[in-house]
C-alpha positions in Angstrom: 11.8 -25.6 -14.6 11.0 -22.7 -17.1 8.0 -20.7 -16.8 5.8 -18.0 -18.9 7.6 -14.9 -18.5 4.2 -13.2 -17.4 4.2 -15.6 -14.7 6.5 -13.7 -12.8 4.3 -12.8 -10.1 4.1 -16.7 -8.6 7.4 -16.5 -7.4 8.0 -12.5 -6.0 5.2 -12.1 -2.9 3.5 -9.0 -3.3 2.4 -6.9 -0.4 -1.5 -6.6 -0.3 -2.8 -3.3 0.1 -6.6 -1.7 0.1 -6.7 1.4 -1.9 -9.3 4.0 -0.9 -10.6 6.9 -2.8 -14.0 8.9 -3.1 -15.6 9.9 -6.5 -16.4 13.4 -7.0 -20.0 12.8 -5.8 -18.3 11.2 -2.5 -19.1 7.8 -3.4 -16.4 5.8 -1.0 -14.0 2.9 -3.8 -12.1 0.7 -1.7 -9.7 -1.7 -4.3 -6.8 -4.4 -3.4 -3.2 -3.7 -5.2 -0.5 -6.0 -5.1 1.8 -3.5 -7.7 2.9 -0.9 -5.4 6.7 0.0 -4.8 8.4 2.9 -2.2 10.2 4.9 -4.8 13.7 5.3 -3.6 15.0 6.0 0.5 14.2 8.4 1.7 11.9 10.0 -1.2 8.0 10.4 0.1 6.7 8.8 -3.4 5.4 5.6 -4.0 4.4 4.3 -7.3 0.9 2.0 -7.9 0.5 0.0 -11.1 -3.3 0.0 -12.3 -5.2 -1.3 -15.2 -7.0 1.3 -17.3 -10.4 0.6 -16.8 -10.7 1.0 -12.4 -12.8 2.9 -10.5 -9.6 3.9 -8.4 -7.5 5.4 -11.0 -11.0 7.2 -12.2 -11.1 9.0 -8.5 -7.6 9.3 -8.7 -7.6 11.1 -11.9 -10.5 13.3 -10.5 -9.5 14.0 -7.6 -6.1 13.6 -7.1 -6.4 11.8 -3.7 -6.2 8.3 -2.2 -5.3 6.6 1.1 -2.9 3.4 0.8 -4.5 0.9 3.8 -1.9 -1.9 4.8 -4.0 -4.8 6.4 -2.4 -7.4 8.5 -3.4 -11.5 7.9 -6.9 -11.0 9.7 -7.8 -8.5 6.6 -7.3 -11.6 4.1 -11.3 -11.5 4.5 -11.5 -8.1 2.9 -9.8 -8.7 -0.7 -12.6 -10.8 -2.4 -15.0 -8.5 -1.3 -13.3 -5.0 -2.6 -11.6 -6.6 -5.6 -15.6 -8.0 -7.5 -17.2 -5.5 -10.0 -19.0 -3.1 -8.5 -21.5 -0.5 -10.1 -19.5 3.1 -9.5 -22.4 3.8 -7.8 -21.9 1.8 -4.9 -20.0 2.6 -1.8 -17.4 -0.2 -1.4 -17.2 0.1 2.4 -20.5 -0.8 3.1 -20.2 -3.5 -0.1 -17.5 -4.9 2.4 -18.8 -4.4 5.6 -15.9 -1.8 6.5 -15.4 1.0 8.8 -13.5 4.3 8.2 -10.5 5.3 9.4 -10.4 9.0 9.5 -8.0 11.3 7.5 -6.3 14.3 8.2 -5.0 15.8 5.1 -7.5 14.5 2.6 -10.5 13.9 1.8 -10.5 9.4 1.8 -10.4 7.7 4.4 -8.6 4.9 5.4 -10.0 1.6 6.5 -10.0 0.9 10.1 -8.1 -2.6 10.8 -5.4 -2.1 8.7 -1.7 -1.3 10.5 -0.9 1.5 8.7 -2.7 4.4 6.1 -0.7 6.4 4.0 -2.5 9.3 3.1 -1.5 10.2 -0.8 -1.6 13.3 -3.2 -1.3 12.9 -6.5 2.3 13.5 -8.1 2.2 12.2 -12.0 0.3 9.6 -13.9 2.9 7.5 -16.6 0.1 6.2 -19.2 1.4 3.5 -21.3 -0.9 1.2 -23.8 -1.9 -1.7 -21.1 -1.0 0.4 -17.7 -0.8 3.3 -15.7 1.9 3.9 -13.2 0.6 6.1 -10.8 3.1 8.1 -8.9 1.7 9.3 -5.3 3.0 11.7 -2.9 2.9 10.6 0.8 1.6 13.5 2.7 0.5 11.7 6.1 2.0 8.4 7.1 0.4 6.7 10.3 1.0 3.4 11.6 -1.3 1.8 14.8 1.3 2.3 18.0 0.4 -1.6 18.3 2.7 -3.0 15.9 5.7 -1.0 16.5 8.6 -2.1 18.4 10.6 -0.4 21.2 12.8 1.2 18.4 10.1 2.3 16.3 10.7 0.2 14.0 7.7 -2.1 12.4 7.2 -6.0 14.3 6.3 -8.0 11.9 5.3 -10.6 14.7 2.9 -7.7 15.7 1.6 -6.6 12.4 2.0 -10.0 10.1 1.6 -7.8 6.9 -0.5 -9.1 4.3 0.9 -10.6 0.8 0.3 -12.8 -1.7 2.1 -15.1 -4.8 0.1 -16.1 -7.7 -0.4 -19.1 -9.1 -2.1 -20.8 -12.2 -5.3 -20.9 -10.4 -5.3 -17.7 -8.1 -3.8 -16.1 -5.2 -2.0 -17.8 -2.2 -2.2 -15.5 1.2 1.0 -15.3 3.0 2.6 -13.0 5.3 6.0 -11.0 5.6 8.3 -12.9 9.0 11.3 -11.8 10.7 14.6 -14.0 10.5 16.0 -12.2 13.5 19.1 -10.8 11.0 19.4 -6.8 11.3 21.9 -4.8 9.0 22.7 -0.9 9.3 22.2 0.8 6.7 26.0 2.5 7.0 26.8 -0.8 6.3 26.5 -0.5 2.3 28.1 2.9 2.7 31.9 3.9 2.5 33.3 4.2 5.9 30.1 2.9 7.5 28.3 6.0 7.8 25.0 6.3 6.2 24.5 9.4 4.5 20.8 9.5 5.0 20.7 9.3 8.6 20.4 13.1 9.6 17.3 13.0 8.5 15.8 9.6 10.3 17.4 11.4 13.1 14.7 14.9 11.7 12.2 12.7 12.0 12.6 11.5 15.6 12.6 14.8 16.8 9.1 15.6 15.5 
């Protein structure tokens, strides 16, 4: 069956994620992405599409800061709520019914629930006619003990990360499941060493 080329979202689930940001007059945004990419292993950078006309990319702009919340399946609740029009005036948490999650290294804060909050600097904006590509810098990354496994590594049976497909009609919820497979990264790599690994092993040790 052929489809609309724009329909290309219906079949690639997107990860959900709450966007938080404060105005230069410290009114608190809170907006759902599904567009958002790591850029490249092991860079700290991850890249957000956005429309022209949001209240996010406005803070964002101003202030250069913004907290990427990652909500598990119980957070489907919150999308609706966050993604309606809103007068800039209004503070989105409260809109929501939402608590804070505190920050450490800027000024947003996260929103308590989620799994994880990656607390973002500004890096670049790429403005093209019908988007923006927003390039962050992750300067905190914290993720709720709760969902990690023995390794360190996320559970997805713990966390059941949030995502969606679209459809003709709307969105359809879903969330990201183990299949018990595991691959080392080495294995892509001549001689089955992974060049990166020195500094996973950095990061340990901190």
């Amino acid at each position: 069956m052929l489809f609309k080329p724009f329909m290309r979202e219906n079949f690639i689930p997107l990860p959900v994620a709450l966007i938080s940001t404060v105005s230069p007059d410290g009114i608190r945004n809170i907006a759902p992405y599904g567009c958002l990419m790591p850029i490249l292993r092991p860079l700290d950078l991850m890249a957000v599409a956005s429309a022209h006309r949001r209240d996010t990319l406005a803070n964002i702009r101003a202030t250069g800061e913004f907290v990427i919340n990652l909500p598990g399946i119980g957070m489907a609740d919150a999308v609706i709520p966050t993604a309606r029009f809103s007068p800039p005036e209004a503070d989105e948490f409260e809109l929501a019914g939402l608590d804070p999650h505190p920050s450490t290294e800027i000024a947003p804060p996260g929103i308590a629930g989620c799994y994880a909050w990656m607390e973002c600097r500004l890096d670049r904006l790429y403005e093209e006619k019908a988007y923006v590509l927003v390039i962050g810098k992750v300067v905190r990354l914290e993720v709720d003990d709760g969902v990690l496994g023995e390794d360190g590594a996320l559970d997805l049976d713990r966390a059941r990360p949030l995502m969606m497909t679209g459809s003709r009609r709307g969105m359809h919820f879903c969330a990201a499941a183990a299949i018990g497979r595991f691959e080392p990264f080495g294995a892509m790599a001549p001689g089955g060493r992974d060049p990166l690994a020195p500094l996973y092993a950095q990061d340990a040790d901190e």
